[in-house]
C-alpha positions as CSV (number, residue, x, y, z in Angstrom):
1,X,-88.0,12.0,71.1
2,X,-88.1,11.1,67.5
3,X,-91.5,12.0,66.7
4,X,-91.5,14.9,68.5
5,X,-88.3,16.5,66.3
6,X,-90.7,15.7,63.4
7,X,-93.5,17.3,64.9
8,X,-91.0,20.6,64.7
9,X,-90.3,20.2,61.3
10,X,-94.0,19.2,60.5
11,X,-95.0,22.6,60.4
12,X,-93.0,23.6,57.2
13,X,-93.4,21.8,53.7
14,X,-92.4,18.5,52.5
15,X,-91.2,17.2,55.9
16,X,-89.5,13.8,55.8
17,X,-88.8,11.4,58.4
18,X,-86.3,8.2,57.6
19,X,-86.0,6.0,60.3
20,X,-83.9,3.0,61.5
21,X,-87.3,1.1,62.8
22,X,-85.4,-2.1,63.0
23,X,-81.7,-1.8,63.5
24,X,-79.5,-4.0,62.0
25,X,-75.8,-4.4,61.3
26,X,-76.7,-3.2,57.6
27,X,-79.2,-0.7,58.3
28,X,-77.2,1.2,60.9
29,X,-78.9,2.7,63.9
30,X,-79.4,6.4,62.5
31,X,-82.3,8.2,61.4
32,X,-83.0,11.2,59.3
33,X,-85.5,14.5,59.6
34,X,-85.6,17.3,57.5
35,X,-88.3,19.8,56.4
36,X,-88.7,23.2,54.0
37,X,-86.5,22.1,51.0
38,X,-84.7,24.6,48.6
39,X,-85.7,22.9,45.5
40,X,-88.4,20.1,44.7
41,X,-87.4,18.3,41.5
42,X,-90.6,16.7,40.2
43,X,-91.2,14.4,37.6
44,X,-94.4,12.5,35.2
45,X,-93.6,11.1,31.9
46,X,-91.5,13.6,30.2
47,X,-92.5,16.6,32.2
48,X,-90.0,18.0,34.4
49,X,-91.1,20.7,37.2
50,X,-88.1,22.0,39.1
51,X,-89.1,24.3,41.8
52,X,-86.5,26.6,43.3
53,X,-85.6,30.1,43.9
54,X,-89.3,31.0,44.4
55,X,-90.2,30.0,40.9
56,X,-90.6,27.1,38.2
57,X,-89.2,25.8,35.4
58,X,-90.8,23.3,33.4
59,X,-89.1,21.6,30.2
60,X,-89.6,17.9,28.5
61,X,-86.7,15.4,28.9
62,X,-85.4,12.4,31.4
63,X,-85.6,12.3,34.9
64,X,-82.4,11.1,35.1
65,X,-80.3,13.5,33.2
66,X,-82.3,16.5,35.1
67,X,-81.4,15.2,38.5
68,X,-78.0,15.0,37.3
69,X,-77.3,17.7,35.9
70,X,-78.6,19.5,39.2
71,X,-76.5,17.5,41.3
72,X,-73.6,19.1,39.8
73,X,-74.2,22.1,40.2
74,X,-74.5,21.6,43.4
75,X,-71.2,19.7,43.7
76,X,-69.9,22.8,42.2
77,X,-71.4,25.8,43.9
78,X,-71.8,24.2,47.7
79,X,-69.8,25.0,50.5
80,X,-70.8,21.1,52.2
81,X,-72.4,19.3,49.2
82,X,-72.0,16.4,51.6
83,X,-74.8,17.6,53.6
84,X,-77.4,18.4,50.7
85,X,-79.4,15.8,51.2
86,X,-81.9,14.4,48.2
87,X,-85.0,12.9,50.0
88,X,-87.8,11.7,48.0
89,X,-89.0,8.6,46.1
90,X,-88.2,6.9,42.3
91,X,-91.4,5.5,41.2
92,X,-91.2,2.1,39.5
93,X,-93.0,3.6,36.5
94,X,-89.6,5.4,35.6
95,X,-88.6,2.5,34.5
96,X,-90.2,3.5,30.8
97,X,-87.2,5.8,30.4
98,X,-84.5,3.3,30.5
99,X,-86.1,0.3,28.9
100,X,-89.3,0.5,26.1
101,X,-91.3,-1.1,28.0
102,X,-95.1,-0.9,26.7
103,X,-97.2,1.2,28.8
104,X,-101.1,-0.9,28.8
105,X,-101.6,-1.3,32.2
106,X,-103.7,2.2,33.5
107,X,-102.4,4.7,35.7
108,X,-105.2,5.3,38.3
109,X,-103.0,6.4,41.2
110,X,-101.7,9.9,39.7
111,X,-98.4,10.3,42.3
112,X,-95.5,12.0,40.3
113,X,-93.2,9.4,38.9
114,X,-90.3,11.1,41.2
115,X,-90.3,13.5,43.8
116,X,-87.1,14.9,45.1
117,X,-86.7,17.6,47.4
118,X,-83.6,18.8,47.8
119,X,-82.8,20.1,51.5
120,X,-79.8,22.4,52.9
121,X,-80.7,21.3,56.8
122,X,-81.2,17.9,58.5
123,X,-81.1,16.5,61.7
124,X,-79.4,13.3,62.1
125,X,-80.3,10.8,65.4
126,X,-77.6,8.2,66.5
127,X,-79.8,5.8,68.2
128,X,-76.5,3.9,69.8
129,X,-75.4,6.8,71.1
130,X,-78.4,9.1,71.5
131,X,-76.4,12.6,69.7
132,X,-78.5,14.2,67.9
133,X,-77.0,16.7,65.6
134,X,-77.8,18.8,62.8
135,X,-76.3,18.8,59.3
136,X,-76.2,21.7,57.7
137,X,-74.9,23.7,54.4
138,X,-74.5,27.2,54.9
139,X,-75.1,28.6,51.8
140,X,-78.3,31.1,51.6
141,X,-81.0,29.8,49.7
142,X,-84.6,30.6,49.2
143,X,-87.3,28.5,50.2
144,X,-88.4,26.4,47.2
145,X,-92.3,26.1,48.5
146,X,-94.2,28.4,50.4
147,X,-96.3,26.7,53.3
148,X,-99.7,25.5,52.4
149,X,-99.5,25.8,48.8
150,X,-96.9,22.6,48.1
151,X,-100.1,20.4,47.1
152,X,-100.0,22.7,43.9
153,X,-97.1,20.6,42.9
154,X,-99.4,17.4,42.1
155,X,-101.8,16.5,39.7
156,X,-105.4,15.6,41.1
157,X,-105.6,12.0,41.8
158,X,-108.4,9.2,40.8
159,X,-109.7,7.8,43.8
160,X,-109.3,3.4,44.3
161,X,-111.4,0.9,46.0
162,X,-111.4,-2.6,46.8
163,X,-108.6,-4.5,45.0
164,X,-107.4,-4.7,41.5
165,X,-107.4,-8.3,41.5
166,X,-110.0,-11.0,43.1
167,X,-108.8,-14.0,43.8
168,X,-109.4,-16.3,40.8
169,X,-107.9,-13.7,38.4
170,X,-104.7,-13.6,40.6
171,X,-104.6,-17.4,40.2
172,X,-105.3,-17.0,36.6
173,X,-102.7,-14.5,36.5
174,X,-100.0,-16.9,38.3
175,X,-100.9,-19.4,35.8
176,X,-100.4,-16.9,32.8
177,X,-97.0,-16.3,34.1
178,X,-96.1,-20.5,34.3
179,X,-97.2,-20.5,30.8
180,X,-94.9,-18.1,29.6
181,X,-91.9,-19.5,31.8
182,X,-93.2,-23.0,30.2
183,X,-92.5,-21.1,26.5
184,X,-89.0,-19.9,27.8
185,X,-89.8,-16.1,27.4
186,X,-88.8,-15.3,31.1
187,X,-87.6,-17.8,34.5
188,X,-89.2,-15.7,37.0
189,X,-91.6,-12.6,37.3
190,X,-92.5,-10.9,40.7
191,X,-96.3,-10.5,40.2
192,X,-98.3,-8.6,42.9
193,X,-101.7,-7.1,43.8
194,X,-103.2,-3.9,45.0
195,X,-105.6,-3.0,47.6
196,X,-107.0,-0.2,48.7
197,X,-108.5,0.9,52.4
198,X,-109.5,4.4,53.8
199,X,-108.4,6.2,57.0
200,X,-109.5,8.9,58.5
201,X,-107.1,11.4,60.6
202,X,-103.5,12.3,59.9
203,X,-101.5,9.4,58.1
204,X,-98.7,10.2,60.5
205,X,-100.7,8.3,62.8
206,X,-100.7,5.7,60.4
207,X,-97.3,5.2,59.8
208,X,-96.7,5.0,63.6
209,X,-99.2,2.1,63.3
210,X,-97.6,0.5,60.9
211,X,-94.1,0.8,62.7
212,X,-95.5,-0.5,65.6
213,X,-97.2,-3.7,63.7
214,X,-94.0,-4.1,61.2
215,X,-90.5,-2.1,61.8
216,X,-88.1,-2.5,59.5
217,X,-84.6,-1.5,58.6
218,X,-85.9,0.8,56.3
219,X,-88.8,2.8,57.6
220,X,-90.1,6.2,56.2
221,X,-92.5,9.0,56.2
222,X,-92.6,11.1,52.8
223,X,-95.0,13.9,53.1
224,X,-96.1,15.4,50.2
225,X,-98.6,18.1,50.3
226,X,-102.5,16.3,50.5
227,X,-100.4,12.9,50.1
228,X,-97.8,11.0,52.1
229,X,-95.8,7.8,50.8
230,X,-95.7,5.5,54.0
231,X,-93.1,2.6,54.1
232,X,-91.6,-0.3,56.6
233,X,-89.3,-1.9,53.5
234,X,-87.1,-4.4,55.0
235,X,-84.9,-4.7,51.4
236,X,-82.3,-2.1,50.8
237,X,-82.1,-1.1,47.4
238,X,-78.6,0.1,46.6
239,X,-75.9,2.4,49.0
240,X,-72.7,4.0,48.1
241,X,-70.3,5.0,50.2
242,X,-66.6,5.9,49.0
243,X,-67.2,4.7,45.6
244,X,-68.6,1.5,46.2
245,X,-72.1,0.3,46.0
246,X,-73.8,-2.4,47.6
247,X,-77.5,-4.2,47.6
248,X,-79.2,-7.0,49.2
249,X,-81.9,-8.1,47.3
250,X,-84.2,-10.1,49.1
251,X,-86.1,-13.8,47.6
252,X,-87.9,-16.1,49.1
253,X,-90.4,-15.9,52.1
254,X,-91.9,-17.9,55.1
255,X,-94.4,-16.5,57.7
256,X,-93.3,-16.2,61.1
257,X,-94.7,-19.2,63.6
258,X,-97.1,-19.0,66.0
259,X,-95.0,-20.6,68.9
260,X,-90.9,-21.3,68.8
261,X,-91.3,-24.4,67.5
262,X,-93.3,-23.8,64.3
263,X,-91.3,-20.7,63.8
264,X,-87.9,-22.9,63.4
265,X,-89.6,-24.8,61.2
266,X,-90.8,-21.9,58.9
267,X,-87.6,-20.9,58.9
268,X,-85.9,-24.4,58.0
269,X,-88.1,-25.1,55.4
270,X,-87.6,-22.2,53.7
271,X,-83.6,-22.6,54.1
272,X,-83.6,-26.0,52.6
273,X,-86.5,-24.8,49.7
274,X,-84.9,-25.6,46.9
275,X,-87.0,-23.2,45.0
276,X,-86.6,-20.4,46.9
277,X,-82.7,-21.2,45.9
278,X,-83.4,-20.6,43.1
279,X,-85.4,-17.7,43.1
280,X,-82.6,-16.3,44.9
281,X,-79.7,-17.0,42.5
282,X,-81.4,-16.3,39.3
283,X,-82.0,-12.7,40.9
284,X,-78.3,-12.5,42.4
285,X,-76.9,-13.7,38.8
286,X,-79.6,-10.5,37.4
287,X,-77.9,-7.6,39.7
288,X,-74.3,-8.8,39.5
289,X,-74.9,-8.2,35.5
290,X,-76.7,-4.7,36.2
291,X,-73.7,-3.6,38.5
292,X,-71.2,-4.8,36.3
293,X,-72.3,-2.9,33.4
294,X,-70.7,0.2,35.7
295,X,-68.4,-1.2,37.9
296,X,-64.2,-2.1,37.6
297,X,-63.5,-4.7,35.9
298,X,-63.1,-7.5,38.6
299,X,-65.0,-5.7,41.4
300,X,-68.3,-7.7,41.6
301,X,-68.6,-9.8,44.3
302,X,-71.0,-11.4,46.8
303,X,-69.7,-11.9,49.6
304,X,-72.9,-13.2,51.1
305,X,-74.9,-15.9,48.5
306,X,-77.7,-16.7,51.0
307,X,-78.7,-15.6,54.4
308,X,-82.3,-15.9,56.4
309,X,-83.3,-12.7,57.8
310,X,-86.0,-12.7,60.9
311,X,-88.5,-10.1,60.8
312,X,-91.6,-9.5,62.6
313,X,-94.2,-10.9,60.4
314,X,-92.1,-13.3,57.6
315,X,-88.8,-14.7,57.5
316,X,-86.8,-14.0,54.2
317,X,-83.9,-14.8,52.2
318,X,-81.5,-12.7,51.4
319,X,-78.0,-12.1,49.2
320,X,-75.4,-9.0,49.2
321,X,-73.5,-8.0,46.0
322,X,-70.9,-5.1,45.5
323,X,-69.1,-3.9,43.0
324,X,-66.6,-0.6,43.1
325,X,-68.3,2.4,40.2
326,X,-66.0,3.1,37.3
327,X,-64.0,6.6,38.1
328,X,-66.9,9.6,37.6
329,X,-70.2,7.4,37.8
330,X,-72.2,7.8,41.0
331,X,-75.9,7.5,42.3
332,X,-77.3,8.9,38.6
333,X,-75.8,6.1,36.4
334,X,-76.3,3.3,38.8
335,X,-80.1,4.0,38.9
336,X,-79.6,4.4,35.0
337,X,-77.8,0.8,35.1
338,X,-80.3,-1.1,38.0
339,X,-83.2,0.2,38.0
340,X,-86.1,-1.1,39.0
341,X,-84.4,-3.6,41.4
342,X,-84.4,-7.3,39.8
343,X,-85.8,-8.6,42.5
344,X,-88.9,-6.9,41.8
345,X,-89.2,-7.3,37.8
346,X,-88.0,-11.1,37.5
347,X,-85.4,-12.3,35.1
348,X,-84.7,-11.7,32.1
349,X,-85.7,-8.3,33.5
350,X,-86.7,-6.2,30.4
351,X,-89.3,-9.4,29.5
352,X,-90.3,-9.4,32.8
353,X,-91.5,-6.4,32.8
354,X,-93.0,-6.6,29.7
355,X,-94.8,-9.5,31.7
356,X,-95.8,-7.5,34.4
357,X,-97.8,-4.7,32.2
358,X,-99.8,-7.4,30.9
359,X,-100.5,-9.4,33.8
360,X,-101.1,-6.5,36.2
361,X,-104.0,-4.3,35.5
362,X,-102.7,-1.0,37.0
363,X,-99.2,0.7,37.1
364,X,-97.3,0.4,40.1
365,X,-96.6,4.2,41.1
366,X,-94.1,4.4,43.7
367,X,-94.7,1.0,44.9
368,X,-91.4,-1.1,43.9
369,X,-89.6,1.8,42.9
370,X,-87.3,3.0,45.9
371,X,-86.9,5.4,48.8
372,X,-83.8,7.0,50.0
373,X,-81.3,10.1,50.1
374,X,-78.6,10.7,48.1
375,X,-76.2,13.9,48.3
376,X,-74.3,15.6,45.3
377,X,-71.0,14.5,47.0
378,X,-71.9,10.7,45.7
379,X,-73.4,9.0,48.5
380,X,-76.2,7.3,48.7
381,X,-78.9,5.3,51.1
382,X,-81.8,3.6,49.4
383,X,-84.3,1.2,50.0
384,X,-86.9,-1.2,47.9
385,X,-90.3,0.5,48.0
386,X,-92.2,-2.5,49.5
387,X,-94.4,-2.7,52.4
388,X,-95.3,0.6,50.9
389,X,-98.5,2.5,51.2
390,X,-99.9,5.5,49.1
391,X,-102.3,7.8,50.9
392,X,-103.9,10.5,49.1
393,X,-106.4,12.3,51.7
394,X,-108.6,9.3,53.1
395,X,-107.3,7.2,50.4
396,X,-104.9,3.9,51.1
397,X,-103.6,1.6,48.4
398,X,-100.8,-1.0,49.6
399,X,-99.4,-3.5,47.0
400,X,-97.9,-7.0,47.7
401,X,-96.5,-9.5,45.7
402,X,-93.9,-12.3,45.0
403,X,-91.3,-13.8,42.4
404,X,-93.3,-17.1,40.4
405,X,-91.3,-19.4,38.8
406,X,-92.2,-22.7,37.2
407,X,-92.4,-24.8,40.1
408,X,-94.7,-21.8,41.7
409,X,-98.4,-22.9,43.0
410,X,-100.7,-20.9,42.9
411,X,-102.8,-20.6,45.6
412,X,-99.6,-20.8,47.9
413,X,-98.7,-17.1,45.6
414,X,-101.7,-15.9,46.5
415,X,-101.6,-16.7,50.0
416,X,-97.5,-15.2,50.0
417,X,-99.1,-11.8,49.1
418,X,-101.5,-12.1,52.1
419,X,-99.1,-12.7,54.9
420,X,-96.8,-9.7,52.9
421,X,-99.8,-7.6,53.4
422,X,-100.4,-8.7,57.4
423,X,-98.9,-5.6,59.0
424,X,-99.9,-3.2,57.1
425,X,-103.8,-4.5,57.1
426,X,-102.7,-4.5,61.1
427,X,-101.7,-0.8,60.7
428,X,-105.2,-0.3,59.1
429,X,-107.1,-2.5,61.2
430,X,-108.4,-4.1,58.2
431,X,-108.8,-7.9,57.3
432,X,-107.6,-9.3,53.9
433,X,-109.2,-12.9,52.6
């Protein structure tokens, strides 16, 4: 049922399909599908495209203060702004307008550094239940984007092959990131590497694969003109609900077992690791500071230090933090305040990604940025762009990676990124080393 109410809403611009692939007590068992946006708010650098009432503006400025300031009007003018829903992606790469972070690393994957569309009409499944409905603001709009010509909205992008890494520069790159943990400039930097694949057919088709070979809490299908943004994330960035927002950041990682047995013990060992521990806290310690920089004095807490979650390919550790948003702060300022997610930049987290730019030779695009809606009533659902993949016509990139710390070997990093990768080379039908 669910692919065929996409297939409906296929046939107009920017479709989007988020999906409860794996339901959980925290993901909820509800998924998302909405097509033919209103407004596309689009984003590189500096350069701001919004696109609605049949034309575009273009100015200079931050991201983040043009989202915001459309999300108020919004507030303002809507008859439901609780069912405006923001679909679209934050690109890692953002993160050069909160922190100055040095820029060295090149940008060969030319996706927008955020894509928003901003839709008046969604249909929402209940999986428990099986209602579908459809949520919907009433106000008359004009169509943002006129079908077939939304690919105008991106720049032309270089085409990748093979990996940016091989394996003894990924090594070498590990062991760079010791040394500088050995100098005391950071404790911990989530280092990761890129490959790239081709496909041939519609990457729909793909991300059915890849739901099939890895579902996730957090599963979705962004297309975007001649591109798509694929993902099977099992990390949930940040939610807000009635003031309060909430993340799980996720540390620490064991494959699954081949049998029962060796299974339990992947998933002892990495409960008793006591550097995974620590992976996890240093990173817990990281986002209680971010969302205490916005929250009431008092709020943060974390109710959950350390659970394992089961998944189909790894076992991982996770924590849960929340804090309650200062009166008038919402979605905006806690991206402003947490963004990117500290369990993907490493602690401290401005050095780390300093650390990151010079240890990885090509900017991350979307991959570790996040995924999500948010509406301009203050809500908000958003998950950790990983097991992420980029497809631009017939070309795939996918990026995997992990936290290294002082006590981190290695060849057992380099092999973490590889089982990472396992389901979405499955998806392809591609082997990795």
């Amino acid at each position: 049922m669910l692919d065929e109410l996409f297939a409906r809403r296929r046939e107009r611009p920017f479709p989007f399909l988020l999906e409860t692939a794996l339901a959980s007590e925290r993901s909820g068992t509800a998924s998302l599908i909405g097509s033919d946006p209103f407004a596309v708010l689009v984003a590189t650098g500096r350069r701001i495209e919004l696109h609605e009432n049949g034309g575009r503006e273009t100015h200079e400025g931050s991201p983040f203060d043009a989202l915001r300031a459309i999300l108020a009007r919004l507030a303002r003018e809507s008859a439901r702004p609780d069912a405006i829903q923001v679909v679209g992606y934050f690109g890692y790469d953002l993160a050069c307008h909160l922190e100055r972070v040095p820029r060295h690393a090149e940008r060969d994957q030319h996706f927008p550094d955020l894509l928003l569309g901003f839709y008046d009409s969604a249909v929402l499944i209940d999986h428990a239940s099986g209602a579908v409905r459809e949520i919907r603001d009433p106000s008359p709009r004009p169509r943002a984007l006129r079908p077939g010509a939304d690919h105008e909205l991106l720049p032309a992008s270089i085409a990748t092959a093979g990996s940016n890494f091989d394996r003894a520069s990924y090594l070498a790159a590990v062991e760079r990131a010791r040394e500088l943990i050995r100098q005391g400039e950071i404790y911990q930097v989530n280092l990761s590497q890129r490959f790239a694949a081709r496909i041939d057919g519609d990457p729909f088709e793909l991300y059915r694969r890849l739901r099939r070979s890895s579902p996730a809490p957090y599963a979705a299908y962004l297309e975007l003109g001649d591109r798509a943004v694929i993902s099977s994330s099992p990390e949930e960035f940040f939610r807000v609900e009635h003031g309060v927002a909430t993340t799980r950041p996720i540390k620490g990682t064991r494959p699954r077992g081949r049998n029962e047995a060796e299974d339990r013990r992947m998933a002892e060992e990495l409960l008793s690791s006591a550097k995974d521990d620590a992976e996890l806290v240093m990173i817990v310690d990281l986002e209680r500071n971010d969302l205490g920089r916005i929250s009431e004095p008092g709020s943060v807490e974390v109710p959950v230090l350390k659970t394992i979650e089961r998944h189909p390919t790894v076992w991982h550790l996770s924590a849960t933090i929340t804090g309650r948003l200062l009166p008038g702060l919402g979605p905006v300022e806690l991206l402003e305040n947490a963004f990117p997610g500290g369990s993907v930049t490493g602690a401290p987290k401005i050095r780390a990604m300093e650390a990151i730019d010079e240890l990885e030779p090509t900017r991350r695009s979307v991959f570790t940025g996040a995924i999500g809606w948010l509406t301009p009533a203050g809500t908000m659902r958003s998950s950790v762009a990983i097991r992420t993949m980029q497809v631009h016509g017939p070309h795939v990139t996918f990026q995997v990676g992990g936290a290294v710390v002082w006590d981190s070997d290695a060849e057992g990093e380099y092999r973490e990124t590889l089982v990472k990768a396992r389901g979405m080379a499955e998806a392809l039908g591609i082997g990795l080393e």
